[in-house]
TIRO-2110 file (N, C-alpha, C; in Angstrom, 1 decimal):
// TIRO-2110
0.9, -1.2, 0.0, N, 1, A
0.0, 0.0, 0.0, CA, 1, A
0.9, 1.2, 0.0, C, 1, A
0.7, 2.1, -0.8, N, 2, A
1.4, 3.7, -0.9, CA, 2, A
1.2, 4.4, 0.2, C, 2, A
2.2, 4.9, 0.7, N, 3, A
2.1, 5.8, 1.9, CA, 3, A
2.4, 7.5, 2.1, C, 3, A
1.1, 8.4, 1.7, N, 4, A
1.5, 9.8, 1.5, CA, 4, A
1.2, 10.8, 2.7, C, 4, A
2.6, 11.5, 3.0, N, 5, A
2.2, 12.4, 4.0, CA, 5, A
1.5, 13.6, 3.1, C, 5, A
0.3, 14.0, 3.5, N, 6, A
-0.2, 14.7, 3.3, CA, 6, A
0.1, 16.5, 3.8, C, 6, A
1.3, 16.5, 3.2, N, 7, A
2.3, 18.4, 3.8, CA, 7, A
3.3, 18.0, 2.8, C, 7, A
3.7, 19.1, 3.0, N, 8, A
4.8, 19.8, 1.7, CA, 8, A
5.9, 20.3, 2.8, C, 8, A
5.4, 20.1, 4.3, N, 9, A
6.5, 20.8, 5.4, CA, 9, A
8.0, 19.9, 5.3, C, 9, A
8.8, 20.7, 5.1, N, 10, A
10.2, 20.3, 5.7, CA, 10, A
10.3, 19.3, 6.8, C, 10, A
9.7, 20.2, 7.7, N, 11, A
9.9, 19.7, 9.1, CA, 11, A
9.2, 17.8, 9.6, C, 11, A
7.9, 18.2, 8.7, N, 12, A
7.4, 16.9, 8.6, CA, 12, A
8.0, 15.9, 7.8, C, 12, A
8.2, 16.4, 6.8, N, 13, A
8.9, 15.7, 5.8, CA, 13, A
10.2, 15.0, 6.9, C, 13, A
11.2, 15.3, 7.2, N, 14, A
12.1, 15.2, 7.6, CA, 14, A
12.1, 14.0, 9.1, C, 14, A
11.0, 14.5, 10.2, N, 15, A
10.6, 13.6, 10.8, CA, 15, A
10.1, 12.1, 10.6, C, 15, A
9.0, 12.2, 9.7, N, 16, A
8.9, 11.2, 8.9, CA, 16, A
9.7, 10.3, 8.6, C, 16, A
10.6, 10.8, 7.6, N, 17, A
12.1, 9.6, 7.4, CA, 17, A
12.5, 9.1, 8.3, C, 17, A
12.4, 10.0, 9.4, N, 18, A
12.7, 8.5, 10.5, CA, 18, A
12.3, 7.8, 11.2, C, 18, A
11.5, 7.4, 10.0, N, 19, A
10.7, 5.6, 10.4, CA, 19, A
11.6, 4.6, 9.1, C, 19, A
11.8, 5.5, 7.9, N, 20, A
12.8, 4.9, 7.3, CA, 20, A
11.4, 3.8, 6.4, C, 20, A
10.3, 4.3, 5.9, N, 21, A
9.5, 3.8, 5.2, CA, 21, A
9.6, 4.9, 3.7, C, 21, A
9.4, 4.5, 3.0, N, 22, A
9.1, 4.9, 1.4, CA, 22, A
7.9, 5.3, 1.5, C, 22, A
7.9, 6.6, 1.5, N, 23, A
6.4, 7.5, 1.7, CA, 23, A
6.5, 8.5, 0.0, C, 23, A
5.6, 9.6, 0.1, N, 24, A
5.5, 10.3, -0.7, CA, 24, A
4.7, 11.5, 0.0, C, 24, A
5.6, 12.9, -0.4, N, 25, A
4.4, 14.2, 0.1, CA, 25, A
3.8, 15.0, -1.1, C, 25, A
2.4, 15.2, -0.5, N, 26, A
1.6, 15.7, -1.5, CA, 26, A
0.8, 17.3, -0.8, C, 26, A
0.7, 17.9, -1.3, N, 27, A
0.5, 19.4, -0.6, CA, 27, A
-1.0, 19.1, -0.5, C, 27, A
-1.8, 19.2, 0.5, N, 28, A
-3.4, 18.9, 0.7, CA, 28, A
-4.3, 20.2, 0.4, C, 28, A
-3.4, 21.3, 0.4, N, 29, A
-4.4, 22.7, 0.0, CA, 29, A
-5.5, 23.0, 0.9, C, 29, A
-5.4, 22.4, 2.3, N, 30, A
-6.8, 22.7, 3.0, CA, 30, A
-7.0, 23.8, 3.3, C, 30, A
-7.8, 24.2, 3.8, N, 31, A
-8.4, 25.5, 4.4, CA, 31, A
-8.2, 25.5, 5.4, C, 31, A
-7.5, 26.2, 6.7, N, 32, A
-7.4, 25.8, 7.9, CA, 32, A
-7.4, 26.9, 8.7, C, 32, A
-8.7, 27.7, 8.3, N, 33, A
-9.1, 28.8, 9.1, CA, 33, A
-9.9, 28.3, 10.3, C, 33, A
-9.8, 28.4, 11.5, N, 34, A
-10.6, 27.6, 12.7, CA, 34, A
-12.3, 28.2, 12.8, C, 34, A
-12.7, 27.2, 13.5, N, 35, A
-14.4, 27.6, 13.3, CA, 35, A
-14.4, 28.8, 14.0, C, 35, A
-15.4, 29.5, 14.3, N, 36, A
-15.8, 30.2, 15.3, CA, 36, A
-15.8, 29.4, 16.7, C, 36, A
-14.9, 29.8, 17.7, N, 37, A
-15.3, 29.2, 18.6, CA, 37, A
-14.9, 27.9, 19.2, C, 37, A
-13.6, 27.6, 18.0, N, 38, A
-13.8, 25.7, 18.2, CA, 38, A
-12.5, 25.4, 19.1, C, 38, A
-12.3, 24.9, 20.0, N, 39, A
-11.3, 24.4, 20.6, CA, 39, A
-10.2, 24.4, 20.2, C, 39, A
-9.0, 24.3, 20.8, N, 40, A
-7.7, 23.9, 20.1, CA, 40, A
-7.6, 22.9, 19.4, C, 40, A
-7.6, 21.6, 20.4, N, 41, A
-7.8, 20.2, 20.5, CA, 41, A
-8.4, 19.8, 19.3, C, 41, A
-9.8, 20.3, 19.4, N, 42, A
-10.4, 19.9, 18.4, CA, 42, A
-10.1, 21.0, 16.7, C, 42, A
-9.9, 21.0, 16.9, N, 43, A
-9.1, 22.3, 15.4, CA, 43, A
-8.0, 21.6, 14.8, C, 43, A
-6.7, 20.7, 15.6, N, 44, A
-5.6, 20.2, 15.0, CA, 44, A
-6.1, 18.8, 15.1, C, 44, A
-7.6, 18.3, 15.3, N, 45, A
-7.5, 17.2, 15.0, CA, 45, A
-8.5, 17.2, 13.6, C, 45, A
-9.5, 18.4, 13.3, N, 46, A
-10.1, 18.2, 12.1, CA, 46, A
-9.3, 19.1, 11.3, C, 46, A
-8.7, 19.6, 11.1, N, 47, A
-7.4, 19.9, 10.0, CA, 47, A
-6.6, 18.5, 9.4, C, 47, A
-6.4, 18.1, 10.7, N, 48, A
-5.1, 16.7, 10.5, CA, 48, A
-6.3, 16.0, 9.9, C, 48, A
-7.2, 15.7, 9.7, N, 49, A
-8.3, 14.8, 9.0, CA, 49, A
-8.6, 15.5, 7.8, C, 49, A
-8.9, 16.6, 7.3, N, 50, A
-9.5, 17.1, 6.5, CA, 50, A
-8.3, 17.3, 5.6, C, 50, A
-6.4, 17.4, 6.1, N, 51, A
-5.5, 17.4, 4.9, CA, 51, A
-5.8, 16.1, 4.9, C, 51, A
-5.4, 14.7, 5.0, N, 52, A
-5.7, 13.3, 4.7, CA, 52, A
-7.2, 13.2, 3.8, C, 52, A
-7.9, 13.6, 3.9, N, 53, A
-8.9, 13.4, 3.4, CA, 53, A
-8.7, 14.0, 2.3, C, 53, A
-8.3, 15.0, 1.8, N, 54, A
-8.2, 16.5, 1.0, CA, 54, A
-7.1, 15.3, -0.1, C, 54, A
-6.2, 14.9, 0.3, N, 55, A
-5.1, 14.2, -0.8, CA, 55, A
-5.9, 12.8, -1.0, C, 55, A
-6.5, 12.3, 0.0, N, 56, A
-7.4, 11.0, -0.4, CA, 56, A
-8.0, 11.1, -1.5, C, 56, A
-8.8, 12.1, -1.6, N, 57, A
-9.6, 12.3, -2.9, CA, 57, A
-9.2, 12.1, -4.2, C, 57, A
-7.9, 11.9, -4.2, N, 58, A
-6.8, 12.0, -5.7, CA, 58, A
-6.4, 10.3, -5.2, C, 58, A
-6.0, 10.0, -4.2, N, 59, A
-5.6, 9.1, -3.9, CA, 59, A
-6.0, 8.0, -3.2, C, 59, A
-7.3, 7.6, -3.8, N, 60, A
-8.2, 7.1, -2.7, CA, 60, A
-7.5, 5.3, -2.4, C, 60, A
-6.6, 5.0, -3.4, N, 61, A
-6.2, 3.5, -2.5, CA, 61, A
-4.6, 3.9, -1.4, C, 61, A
-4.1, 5.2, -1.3, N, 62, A
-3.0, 5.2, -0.7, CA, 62, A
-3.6, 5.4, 0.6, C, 62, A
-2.4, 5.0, 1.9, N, 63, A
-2.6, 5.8, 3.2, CA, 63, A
-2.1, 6.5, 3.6, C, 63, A
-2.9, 7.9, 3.8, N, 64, A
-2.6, 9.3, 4.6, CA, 64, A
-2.2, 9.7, 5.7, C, 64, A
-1.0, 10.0, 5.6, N, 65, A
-1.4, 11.1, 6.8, CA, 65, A
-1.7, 12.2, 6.7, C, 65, A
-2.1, 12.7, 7.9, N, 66, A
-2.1, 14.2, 8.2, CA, 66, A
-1.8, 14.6, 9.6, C, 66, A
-1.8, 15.9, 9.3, N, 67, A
-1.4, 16.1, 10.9, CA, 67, A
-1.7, 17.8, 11.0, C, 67, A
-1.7, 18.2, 11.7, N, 68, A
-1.5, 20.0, 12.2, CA, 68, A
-1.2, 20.2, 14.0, C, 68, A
-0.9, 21.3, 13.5, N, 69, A
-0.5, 21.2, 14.8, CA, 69, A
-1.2, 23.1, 15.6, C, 69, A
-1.3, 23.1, 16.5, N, 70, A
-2.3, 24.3, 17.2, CA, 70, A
-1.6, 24.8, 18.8, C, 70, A
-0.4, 25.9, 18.6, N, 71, A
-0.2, 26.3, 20.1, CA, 71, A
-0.8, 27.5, 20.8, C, 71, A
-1.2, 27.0, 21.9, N, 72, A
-2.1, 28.0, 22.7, CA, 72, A
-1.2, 28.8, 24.1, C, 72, A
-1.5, 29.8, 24.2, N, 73, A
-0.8, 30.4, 25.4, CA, 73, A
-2.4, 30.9, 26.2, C, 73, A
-2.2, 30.5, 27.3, N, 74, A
-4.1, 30.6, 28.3, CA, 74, A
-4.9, 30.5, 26.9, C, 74, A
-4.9, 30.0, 26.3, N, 75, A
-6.0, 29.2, 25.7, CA, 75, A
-6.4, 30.4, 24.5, C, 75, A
-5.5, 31.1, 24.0, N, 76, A
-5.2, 31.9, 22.9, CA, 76, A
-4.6, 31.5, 21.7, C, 76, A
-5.2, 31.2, 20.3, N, 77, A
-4.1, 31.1, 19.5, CA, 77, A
-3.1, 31.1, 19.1, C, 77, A
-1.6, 30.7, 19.4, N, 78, A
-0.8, 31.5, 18.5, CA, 78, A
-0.3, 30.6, 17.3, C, 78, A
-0.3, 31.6, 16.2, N, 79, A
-0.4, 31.4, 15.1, CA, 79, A
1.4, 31.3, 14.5, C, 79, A
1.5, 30.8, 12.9, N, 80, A
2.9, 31.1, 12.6, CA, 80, A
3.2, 32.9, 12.1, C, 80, A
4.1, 33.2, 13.0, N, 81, A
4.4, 34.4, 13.3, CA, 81, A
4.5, 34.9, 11.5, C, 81, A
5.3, 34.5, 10.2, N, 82, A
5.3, 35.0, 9.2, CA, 82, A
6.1, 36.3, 9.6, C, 82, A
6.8, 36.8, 10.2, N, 83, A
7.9, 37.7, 10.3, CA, 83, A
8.6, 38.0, 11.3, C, 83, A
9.7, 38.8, 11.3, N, 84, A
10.6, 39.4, 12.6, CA, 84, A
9.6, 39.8, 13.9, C, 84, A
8.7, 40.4, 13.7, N, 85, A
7.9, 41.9, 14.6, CA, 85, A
6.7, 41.0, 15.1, C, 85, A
6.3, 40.1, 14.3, N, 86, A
5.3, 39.3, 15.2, CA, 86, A
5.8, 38.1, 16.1, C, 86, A
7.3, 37.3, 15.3, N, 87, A
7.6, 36.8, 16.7, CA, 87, A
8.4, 37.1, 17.6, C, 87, A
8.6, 38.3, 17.2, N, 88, A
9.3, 38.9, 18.7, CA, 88, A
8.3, 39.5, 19.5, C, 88, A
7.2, 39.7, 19.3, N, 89, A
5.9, 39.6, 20.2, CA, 89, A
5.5, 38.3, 20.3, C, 89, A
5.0, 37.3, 20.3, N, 90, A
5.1, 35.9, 20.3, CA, 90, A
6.1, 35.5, 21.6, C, 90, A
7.1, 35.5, 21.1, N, 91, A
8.0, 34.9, 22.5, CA, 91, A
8.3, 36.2, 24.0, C, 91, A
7.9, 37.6, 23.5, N, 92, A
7.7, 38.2, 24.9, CA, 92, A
6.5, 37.7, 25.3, C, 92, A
5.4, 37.3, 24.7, N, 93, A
4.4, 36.8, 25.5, CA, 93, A
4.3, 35.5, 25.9, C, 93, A
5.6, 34.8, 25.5, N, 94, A
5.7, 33.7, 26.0, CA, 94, A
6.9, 33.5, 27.0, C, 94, A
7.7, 34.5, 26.7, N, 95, A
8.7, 34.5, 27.9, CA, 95, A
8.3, 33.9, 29.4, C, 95, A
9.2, 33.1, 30.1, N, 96, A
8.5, 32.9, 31.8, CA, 96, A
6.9, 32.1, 31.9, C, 96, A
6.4, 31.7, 30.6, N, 97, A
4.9, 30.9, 30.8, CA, 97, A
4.4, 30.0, 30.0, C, 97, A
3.9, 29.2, 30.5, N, 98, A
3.7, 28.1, 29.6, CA, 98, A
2.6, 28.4, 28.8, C, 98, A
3.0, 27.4, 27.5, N, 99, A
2.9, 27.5, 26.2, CA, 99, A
2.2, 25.7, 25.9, C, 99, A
1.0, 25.4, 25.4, N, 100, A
0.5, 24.4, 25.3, CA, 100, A
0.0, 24.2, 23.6, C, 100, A
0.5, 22.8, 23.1, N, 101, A
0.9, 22.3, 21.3, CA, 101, A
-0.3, 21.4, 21.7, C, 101, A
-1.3, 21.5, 20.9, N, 102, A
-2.1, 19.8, 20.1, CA, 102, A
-1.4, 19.7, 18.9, C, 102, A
-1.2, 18.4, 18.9, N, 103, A
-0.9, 18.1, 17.1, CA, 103, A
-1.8, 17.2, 17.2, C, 103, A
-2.4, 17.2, 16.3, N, 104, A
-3.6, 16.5, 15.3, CA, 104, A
-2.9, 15.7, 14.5, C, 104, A
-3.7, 14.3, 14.5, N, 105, A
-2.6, 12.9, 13.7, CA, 105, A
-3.7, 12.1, 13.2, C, 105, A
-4.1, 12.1, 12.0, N, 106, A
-4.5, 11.1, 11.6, CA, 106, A
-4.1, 10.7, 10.4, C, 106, A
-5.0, 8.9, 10.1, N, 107, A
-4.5, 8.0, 9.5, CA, 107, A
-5.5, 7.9, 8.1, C, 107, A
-5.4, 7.6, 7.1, N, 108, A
-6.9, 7.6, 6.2, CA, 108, A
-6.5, 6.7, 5.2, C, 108, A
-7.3, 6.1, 4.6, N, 109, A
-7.6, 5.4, 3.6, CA, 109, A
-9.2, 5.2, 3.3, C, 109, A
-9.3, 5.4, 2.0, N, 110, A
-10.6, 5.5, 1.5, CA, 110, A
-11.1, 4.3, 0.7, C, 110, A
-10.1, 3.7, 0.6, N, 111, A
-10.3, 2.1, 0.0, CA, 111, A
-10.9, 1.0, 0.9, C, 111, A
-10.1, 1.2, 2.2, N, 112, A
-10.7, 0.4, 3.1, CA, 112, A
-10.8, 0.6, 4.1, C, 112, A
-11.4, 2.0, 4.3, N, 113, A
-12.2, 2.6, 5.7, CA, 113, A
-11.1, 2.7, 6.4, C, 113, A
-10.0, 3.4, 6.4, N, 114, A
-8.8, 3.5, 7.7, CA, 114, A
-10.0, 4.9, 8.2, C, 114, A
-9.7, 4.8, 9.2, N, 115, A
-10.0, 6.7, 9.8, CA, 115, A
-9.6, 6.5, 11.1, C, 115, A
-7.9, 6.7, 11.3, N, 116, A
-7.7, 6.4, 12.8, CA, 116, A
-7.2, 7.7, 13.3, C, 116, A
-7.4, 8.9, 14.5, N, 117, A
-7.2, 9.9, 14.8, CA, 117, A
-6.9, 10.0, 15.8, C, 117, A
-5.8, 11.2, 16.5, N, 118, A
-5.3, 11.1, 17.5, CA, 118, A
-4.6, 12.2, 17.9, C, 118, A
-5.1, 13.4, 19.2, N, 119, A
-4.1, 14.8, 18.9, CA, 119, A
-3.2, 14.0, 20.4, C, 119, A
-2.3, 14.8, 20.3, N, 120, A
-1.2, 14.5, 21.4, CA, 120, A
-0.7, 15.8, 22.1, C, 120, A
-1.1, 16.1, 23.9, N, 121, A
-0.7, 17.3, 24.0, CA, 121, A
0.8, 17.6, 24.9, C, 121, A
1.2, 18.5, 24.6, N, 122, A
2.9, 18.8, 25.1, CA, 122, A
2.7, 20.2, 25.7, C, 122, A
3.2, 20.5, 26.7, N, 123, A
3.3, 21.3, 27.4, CA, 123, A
5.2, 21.9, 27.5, C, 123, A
5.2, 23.2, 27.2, N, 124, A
6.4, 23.9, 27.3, CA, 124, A
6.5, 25.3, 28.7, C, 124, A
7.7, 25.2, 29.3, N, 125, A
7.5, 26.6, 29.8, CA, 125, A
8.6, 27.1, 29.3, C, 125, A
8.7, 28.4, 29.1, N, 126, A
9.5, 29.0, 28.4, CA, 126, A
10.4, 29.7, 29.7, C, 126, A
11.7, 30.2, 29.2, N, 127, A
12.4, 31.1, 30.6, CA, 127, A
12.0, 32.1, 30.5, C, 127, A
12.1, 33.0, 31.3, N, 128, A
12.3, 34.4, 30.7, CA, 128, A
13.3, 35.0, 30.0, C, 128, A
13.0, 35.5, 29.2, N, 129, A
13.7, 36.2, 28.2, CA, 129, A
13.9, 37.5, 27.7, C, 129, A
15.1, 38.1, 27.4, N, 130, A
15.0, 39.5, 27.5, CA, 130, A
14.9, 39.5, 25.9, C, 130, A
14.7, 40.8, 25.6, N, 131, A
14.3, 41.7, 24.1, CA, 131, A
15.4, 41.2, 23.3, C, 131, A
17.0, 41.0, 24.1, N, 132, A
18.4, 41.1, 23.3, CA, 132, A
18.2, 38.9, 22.7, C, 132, A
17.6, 38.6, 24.1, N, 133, A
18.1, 37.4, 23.6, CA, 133, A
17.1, 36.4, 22.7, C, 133, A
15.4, 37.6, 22.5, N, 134, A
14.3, 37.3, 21.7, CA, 134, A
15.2, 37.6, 20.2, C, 134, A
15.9, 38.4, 20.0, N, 135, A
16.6, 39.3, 18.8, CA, 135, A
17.3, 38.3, 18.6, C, 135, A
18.3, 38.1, 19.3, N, 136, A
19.3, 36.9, 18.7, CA, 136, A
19.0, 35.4, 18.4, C, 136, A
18.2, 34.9, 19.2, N, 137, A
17.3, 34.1, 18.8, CA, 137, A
16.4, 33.8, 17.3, C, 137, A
16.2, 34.7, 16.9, N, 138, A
15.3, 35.2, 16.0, CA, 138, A
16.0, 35.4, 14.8, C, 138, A
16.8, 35.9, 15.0, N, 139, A
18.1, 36.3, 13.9, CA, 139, A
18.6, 34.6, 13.6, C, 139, A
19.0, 34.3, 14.8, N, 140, A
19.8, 32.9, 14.4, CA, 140, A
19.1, 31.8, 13.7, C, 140, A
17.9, 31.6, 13.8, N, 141, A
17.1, 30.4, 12.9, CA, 141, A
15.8, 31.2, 12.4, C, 141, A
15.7, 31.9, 12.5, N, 142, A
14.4, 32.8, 11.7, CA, 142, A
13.3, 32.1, 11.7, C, 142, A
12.6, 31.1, 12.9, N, 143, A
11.4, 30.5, 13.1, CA, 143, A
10.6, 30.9, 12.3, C, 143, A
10.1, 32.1, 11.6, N, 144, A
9.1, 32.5, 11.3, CA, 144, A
7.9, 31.5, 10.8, C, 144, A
8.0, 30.3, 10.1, N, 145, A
7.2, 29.6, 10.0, CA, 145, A
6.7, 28.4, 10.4, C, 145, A
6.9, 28.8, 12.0, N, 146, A
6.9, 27.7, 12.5, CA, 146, A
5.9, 28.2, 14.0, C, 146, A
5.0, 27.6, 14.5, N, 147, A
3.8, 27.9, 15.4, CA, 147, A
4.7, 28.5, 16.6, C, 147, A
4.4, 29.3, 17.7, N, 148, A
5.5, 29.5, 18.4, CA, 148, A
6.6, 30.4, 18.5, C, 148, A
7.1, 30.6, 17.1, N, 149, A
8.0, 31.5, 16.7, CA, 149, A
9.6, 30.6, 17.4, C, 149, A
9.4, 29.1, 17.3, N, 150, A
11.0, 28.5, 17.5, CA, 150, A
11.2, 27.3, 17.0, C, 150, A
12.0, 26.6, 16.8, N, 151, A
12.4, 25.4, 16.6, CA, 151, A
13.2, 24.6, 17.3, C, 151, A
12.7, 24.1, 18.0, N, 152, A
12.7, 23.1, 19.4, CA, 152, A
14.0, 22.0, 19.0, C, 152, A
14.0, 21.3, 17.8, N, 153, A
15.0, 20.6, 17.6, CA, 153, A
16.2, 21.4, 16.9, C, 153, A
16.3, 22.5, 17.2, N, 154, A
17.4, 23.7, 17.0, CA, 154, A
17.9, 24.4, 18.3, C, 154, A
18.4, 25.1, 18.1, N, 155, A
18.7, 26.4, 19.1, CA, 155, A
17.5, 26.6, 19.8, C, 155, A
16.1, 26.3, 19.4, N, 156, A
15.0, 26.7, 20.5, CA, 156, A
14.8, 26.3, 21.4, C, 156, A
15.6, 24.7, 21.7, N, 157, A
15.7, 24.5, 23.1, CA, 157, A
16.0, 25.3, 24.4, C, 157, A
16.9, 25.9, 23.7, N, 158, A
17.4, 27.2, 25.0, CA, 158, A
16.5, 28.1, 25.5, C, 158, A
15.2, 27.9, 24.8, N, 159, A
14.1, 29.1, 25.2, CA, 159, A
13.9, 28.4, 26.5, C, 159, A
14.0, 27.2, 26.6, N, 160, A
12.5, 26.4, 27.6, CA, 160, A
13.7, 26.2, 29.0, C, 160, A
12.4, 26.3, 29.8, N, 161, A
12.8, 25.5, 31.1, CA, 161, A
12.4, 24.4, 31.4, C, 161, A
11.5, 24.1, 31.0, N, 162, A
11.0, 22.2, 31.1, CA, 162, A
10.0, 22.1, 29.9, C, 162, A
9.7, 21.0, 29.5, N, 163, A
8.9, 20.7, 28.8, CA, 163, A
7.7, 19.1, 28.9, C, 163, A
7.3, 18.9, 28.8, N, 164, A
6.0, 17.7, 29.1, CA, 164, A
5.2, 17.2, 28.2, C, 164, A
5.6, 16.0, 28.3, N, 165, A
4.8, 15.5, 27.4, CA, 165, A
5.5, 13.7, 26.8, C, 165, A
4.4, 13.2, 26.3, N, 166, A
4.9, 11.4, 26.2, CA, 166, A
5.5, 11.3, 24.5, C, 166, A
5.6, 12.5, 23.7, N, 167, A
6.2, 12.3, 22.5, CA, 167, A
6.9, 13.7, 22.0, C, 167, A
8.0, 13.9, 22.4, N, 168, A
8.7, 14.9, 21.7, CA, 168, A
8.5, 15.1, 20.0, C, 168, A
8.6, 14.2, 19.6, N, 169, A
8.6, 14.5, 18.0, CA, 169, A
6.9, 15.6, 18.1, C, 169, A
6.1, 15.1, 18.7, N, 170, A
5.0, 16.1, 18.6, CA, 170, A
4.9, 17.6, 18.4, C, 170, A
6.1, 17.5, 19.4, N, 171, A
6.3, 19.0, 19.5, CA, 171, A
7.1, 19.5, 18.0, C, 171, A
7.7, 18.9, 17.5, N, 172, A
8.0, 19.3, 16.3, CA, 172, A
6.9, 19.3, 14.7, C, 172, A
6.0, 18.6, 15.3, N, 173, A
4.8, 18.6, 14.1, CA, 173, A
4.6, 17.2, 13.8, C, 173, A
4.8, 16.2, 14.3, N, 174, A
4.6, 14.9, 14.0, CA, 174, A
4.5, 13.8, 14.9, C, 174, A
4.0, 13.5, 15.5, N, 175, A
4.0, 13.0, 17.4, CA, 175, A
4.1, 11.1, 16.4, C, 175, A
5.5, 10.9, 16.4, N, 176, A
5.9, 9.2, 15.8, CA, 176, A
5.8, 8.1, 16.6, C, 176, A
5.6, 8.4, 17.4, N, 177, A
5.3, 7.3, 18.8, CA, 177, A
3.7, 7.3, 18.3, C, 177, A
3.0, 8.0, 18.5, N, 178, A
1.5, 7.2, 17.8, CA, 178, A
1.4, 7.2, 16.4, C, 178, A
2.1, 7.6, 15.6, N, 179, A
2.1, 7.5, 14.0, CA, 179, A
2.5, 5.6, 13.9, C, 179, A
3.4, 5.5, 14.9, N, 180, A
3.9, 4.0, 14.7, CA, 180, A
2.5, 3.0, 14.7, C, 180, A
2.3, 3.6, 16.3, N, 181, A
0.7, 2.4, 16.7, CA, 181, A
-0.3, 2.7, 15.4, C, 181, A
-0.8, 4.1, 14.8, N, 182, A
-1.5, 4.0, 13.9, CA, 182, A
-1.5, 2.7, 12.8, C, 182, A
-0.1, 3.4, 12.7, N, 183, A
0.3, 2.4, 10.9, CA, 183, A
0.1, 1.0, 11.1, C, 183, A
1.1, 0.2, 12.3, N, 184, A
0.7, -1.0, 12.7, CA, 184, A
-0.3, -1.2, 12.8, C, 184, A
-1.6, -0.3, 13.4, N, 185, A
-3.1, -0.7, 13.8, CA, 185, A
-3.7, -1.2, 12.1, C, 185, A
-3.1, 0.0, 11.4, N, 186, A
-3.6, -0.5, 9.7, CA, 186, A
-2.9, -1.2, 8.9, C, 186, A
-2.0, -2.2, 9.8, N, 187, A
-1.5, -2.9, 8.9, CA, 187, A
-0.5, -2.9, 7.8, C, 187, A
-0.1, -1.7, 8.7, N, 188, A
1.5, -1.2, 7.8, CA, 188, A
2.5, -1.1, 9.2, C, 188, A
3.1, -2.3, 9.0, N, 189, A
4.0, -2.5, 10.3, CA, 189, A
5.2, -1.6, 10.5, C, 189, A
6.2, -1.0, 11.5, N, 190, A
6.9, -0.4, 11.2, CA, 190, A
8.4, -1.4, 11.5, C, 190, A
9.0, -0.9, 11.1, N, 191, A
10.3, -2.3, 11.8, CA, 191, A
10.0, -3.6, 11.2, C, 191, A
9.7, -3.5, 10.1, N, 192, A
10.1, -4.8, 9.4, CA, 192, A
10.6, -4.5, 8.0, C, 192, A
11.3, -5.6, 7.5, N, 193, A
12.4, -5.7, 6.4, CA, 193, A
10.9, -5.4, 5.2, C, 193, A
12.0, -4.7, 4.2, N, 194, A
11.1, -4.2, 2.5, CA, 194, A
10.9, -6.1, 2.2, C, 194, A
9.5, -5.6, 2.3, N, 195, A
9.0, -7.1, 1.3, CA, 195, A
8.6, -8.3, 1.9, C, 195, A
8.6, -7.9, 3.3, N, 196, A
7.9, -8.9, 4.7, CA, 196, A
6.4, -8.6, 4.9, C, 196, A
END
């Protein structure tokens, strides 16, 4: 069975590979404007369904993923900053407090009814941080398109003072510890030899 991540992300892309399966990424084009009103939780888990679904439609015997991911600070949006001036507001409002990620994970196939979904949440507290070391930060990996305004498996570790949660990869946009159980649950095992 064909296996397409449903993103065009780097980041996902790159995570991915390390399961070391022959996948393929396809850009899903979704819409992922939030409802009025709708939860975090529930936002990164009908995105991460609706990109899988969105590339199913073209590809209805391959298996999908999808995924999105949604960080909230007191139960606020934050969005990908898209420049200097918005995340350097972004991480003063996140300086010294915690910062809470759903990523939204699901599995699809349309051939034979897969629909397995799953958000996973991580918890960050950030240090405090001054204006010089939001600048240099900022400068040095240019997050800008990334939820957050950092890159956690970069230099943005230095933001945080603890972090929580049962899958780090999540926090990067791909939570692989339940991508594993998915695929096995559909019968795409992971850790076995091409052609077993």
């Amino acid at each position: 069975m064909k296996l397409i991540l449903a993103s065009t992300s780097p980041y996902r892309q790159r995570l991915l590979a390390r399961l070391q399966l022959p996948y393929t990424a396809v850009a899903p084009g979704t819409d992922e404007t939030p409802l009025r009103e709708e939860a975090p939780a529930a936002l990164a888990e009908r995105l991460a369904l609706a990109k899988a679904t969105d590339v199913a439609r073209v590809h209805p015997e391959a298996l999908v993923i999808g995924s999105d991911q949604v960080a909230t600070l007191d139960g606020r949006l934050l969005g990908k900053p898209g420049d200097h001036a918005t995340a350097t507001d972004q991480l003063r409002a996140c300086a010294g407090r915690e910062v809470v990620f759903f990523t939204g994970l699901a599995l699809y196939c349309a051939a034979n009814e897969t629909d397995l979904r799953h958000v996973e949440t991580f918890r960050v507290r950030f240090r405090p941080l001054s204006d010089e070391q939001i600048d240099f930060y900022l400068r040095a990996e240019q997050p800008y398109d990334c939820a957050g305004s950092f890159k956690c498996e970069g230099l943005g570790i230095s933001l945080f003072e603890a972090m929580d949660g049962a899958d780090p990869s999540s926090l990067e946009g791909l939570p692989l510890i339940s991508l594993t159980t998915m695929l096995t649950t559909a019968g795409y095992p992971v850790l076995c030899p091409p052609g077993d």
